[in-house]
C-alpha positions in Angstrom: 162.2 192.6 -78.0 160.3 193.9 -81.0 157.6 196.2 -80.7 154.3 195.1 -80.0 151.6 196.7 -82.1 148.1 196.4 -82.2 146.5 197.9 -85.8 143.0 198.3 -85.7 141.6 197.9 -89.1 145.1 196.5 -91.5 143.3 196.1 -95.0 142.4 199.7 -96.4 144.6 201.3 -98.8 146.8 202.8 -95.8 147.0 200.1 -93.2 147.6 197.2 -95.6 151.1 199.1 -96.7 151.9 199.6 -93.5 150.9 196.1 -92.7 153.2 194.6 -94.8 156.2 197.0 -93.9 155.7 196.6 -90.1 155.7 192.6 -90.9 158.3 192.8 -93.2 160.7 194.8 -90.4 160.1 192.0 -87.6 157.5 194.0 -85.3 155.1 191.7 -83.2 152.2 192.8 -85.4 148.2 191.9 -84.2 145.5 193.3 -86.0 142.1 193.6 -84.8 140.1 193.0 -87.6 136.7 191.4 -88.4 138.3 189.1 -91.0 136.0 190.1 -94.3 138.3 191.6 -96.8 140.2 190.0 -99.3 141.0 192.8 -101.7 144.4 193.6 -99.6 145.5 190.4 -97.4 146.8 190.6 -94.0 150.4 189.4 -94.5 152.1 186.2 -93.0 153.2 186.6 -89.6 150.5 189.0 -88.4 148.3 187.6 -85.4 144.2 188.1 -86.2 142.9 189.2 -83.1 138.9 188.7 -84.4 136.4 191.0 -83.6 134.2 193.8 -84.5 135.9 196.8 -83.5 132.2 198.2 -82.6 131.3 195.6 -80.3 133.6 196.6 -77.4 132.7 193.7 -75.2 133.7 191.5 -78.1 137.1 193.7 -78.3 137.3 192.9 -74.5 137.0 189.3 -75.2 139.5 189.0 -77.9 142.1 191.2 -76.3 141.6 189.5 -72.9 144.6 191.4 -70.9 146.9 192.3 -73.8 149.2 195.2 -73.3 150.7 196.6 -75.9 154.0 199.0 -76.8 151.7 200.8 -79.3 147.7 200.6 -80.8 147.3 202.7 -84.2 143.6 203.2 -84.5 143.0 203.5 -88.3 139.0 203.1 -87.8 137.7 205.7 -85.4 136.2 208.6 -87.4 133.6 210.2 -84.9 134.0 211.3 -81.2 132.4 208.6 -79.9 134.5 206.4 -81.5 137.4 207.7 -80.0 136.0 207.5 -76.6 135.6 203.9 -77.1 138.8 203.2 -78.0 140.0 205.6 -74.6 137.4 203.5 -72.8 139.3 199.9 -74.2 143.5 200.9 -74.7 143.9 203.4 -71.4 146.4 201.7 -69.4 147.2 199.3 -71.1 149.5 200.9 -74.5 152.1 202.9 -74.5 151.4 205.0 -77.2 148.2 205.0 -79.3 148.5 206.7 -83.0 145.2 208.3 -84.3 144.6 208.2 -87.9 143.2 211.3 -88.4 143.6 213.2 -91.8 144.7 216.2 -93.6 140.5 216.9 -94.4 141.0 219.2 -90.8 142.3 222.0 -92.4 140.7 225.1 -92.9 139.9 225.2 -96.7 141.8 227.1 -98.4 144.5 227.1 -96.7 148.2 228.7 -96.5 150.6 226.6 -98.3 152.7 224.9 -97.5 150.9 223.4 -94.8 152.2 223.0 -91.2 150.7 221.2 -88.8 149.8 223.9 -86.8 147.8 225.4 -89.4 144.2 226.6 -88.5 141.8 223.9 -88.2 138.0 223.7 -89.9 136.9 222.5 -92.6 133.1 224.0 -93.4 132.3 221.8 -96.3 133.3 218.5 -95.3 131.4 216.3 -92.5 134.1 213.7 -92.7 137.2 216.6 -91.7 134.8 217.8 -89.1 134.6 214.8 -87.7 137.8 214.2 -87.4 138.6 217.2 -85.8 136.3 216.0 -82.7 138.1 213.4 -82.7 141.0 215.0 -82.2 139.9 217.4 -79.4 138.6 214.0 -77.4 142.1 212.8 -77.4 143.8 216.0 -76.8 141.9 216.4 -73.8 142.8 212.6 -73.0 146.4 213.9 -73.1 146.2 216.7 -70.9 143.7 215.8 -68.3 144.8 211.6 -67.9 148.0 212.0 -69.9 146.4 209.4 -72.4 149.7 208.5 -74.9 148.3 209.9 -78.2 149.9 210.4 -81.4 148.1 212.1 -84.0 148.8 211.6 -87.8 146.8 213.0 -90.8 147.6 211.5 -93.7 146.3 213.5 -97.2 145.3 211.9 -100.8 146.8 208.1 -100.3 146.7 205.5 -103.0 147.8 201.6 -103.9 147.0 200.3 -107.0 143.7 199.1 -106.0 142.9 203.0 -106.2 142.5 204.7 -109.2 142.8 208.2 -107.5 139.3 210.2 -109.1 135.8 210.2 -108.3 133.8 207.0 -109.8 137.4 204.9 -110.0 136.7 202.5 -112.7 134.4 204.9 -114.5 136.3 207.3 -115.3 139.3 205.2 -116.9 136.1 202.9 -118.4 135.9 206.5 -120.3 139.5 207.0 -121.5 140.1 203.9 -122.5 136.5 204.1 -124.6 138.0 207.6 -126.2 135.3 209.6 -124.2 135.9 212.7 -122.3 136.6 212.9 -119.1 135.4 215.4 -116.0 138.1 217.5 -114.2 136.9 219.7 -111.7 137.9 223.5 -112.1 140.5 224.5 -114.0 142.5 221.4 -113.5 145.1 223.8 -112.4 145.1 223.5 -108.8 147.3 221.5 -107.0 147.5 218.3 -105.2 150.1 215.7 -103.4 150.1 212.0 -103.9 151.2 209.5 -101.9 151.9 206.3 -102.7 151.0 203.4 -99.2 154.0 202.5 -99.3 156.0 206.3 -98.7 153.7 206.2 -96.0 154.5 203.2 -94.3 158.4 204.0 -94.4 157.8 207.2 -92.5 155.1 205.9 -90.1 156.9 202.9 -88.7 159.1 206.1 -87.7 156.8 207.0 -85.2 155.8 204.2 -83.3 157.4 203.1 -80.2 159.2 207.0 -80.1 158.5 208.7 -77.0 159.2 211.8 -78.6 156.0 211.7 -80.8 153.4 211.5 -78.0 151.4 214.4 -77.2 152.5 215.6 -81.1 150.6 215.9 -84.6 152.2 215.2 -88.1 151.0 215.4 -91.5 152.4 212.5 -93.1 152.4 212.6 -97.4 154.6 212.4 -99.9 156.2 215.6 -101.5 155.4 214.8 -105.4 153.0 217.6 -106.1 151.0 217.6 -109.5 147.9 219.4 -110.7 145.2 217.6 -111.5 145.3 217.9 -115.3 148.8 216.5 -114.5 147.0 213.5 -112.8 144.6 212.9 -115.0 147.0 212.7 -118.4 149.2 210.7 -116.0 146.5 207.7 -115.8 145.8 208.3 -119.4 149.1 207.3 -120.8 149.1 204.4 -118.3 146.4 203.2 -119.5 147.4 203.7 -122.9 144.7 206.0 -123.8 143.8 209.8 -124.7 143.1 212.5 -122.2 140.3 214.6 -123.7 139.5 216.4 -120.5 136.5 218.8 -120.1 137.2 221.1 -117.5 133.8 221.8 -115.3 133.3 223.7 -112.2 133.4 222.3 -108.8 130.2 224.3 -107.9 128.1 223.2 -110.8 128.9 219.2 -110.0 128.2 220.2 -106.4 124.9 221.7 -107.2 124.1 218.3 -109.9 125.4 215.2 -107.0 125.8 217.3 -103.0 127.8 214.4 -102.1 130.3 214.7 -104.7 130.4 218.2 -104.4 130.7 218.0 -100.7 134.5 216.4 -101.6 135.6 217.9 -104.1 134.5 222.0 -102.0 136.0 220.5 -99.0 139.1 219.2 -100.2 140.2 218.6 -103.6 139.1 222.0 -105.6 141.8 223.4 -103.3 145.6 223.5 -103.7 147.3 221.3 -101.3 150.6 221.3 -100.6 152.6 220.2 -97.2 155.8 220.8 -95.5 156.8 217.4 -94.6 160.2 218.5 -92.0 158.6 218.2 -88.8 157.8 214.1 -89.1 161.2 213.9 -91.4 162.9 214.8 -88.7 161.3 212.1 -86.2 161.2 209.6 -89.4 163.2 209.9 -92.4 160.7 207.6 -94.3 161.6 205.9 -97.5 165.0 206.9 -99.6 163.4 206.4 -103.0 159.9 207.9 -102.9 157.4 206.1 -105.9 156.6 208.9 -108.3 152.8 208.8 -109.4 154.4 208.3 -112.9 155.1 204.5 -111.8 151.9 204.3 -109.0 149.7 204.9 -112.5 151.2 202.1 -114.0 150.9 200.0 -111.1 147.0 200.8 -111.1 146.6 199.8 -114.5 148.2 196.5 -114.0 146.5 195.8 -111.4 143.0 196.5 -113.2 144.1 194.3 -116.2 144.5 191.4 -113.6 141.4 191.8 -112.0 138.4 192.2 -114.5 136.0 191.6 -111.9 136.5 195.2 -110.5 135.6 197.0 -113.6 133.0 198.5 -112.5 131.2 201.3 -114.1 128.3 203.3 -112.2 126.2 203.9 -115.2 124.4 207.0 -112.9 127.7 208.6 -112.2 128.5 208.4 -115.9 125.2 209.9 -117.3 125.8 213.1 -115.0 129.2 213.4 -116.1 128.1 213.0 -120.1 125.4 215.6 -118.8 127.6 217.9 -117.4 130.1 217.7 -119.6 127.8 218.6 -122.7 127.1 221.8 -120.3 130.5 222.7 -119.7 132.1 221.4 -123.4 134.1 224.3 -125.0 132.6 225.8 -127.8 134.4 226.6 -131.2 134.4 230.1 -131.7 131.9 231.5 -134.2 133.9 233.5 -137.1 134.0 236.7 -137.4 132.1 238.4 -140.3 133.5 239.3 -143.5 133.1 242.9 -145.1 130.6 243.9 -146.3 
């Protein structure tokens, strides 16, 4: 009999992919989802189980007495959403895979990354979070023997996701000839991975008794910088990269909120060592360079104009702090005298 799998959530940039692979490869897939977005469709085959994952007496309802072989709980992001979902699935799954995500780790930190590397992350809310939820379910495990997985994905993308801050905006800007933000240097290094290279190594994990009571990282192994990433979208999209390199402190101190991502995660070099979920999973044999992802973002964007959408306010601070931060020509040196 095929696995049984209940995905909570199954339309964001990492559960649609694996959506699609896990109906693709014949498991009994239902997803509990509230049946709004249309941006990535469920795929055929899947069973809708309706409902607000929120509402747990509406959960209740939908499930009725369900069991499942595994749950992979893509939406809980705070402790007490992970004590709902204890409160809802113990007893009745034999596994249940946390989303969690590579925002844990302490920042910087050694590279490459193993999972057992120290946890906390000062400058990001969301990888705090996330890190309570993880000490909920570890506890789970050892005091009820709860089945959890835990897997923290990094920086994953489709082509619905231009992969910088603003989307739309800032590839509104290279295609207009403008220049374009990069925090820091642009020399400090990040890993890609494409929904897809994902999927191929997480259907790995489910159903594998092994992986209970385990954590993996889970991202691809193409590392670029992010002058790399940015000149990579450019030539997709058919246009310059005039890049304007500006601190990550002075757009932190101009928009907190943007700042708060870019200090607690991408201003740092992050690079993983993928063996220990290789090992359980050998994931897909021909990973998707970003080279080819770029090109499938563009596409995509050419075939749906109604997503080009440029936030005016995030594009007057980048013109202001660009203008701040612009190189300026040298002034020559005097002649004799």
């Amino acid at each position: 009999m095929p696995l049984k799998v209940l995905f909570i959530g199954g339309t964001g940039i990492i559960s649609a992919g694996c959506a699609q692979l896990a109906a693709a490869s014949g498991l009994d897939l239902h997803v509990l989802n509230r049946g709004r977005s249309t941006l990535r469709p469920l795929p055929d085959g899947a069973r809708v189980v309706n409902a607000d994952v929120r509402d747990t007496d509406a959960v209740r309802r939908a499930i009725g007495d369900e069991q499942f072989d595994v749950v992979v709980d893509f939406l809980s992001f705070t402790a007490e959403h992970v004590e709902a979902a204890l409160d809802l699935f113990h007893g009745r799954t034999g596994q249940y895979v946390f989303i969690s995500s590579a925002a844990v780790y302490e920042r910087p930190s050694p590279l490459p990354l193993v999972e057992s590397a120290p946890l906390g992350n000062p400058y990001s809310a969301y990888g705090r979070n996330k890190i309570h939820c993880e000490l909920v379910l570890a506890r789970a495990h050892a005091e009820r023997g709860f089945p959890v997985t835990v897997v923290r994905p990094s920086h994953t993308y489709d082509a619905t996701a231009i992969p910088f801050d603003g989307g739309w905006t800032v590839l509104d800007r290279m295609r207009r000839g403008k220049e374009v933000l990069v925090h820091g240097d642009g020399t400090s290094l990040w890993t890609m991975t494409h929904t897809e290279d994902f999927a191929h190594g997480f259907l790995g994990i489910l159903g594998d008794p092994q992986t209970v009571g385990e954590t993996y990282h889970l991202t691809g192994d193409e590392v670029l910088t992010w002058n790399e990433i940015y000149r990579t979208m450019a030539e997709a999209a058919g246009a310059e990269a005039r890049l304007v390199h500006v601190p990550s402190a002075a757009i932190a101190a101009a928009d907190p909120r943007w700042g708060e991502e870019l200090l607690g995660d991408k201003s740092h070099s992050l690079v993983f060592d993928n063996a220990k979920v290789r090992r359980i999973s050998p994931g897909s044999a021909s990973p998707i360079p970003f080279s080819r992802g770029a090109q499938e973002i563009v596409r995509w964007y050419e075939s749906h104009p109604d997503q080009h959408r440029v936030d005016e306010r995030l594009g007057t601070l980048m013109d202001a702090l660009i203008e701040v931060h612009r190189p300026r020509p040298l002034s020559p040196a005097p002649g004799p005298v």
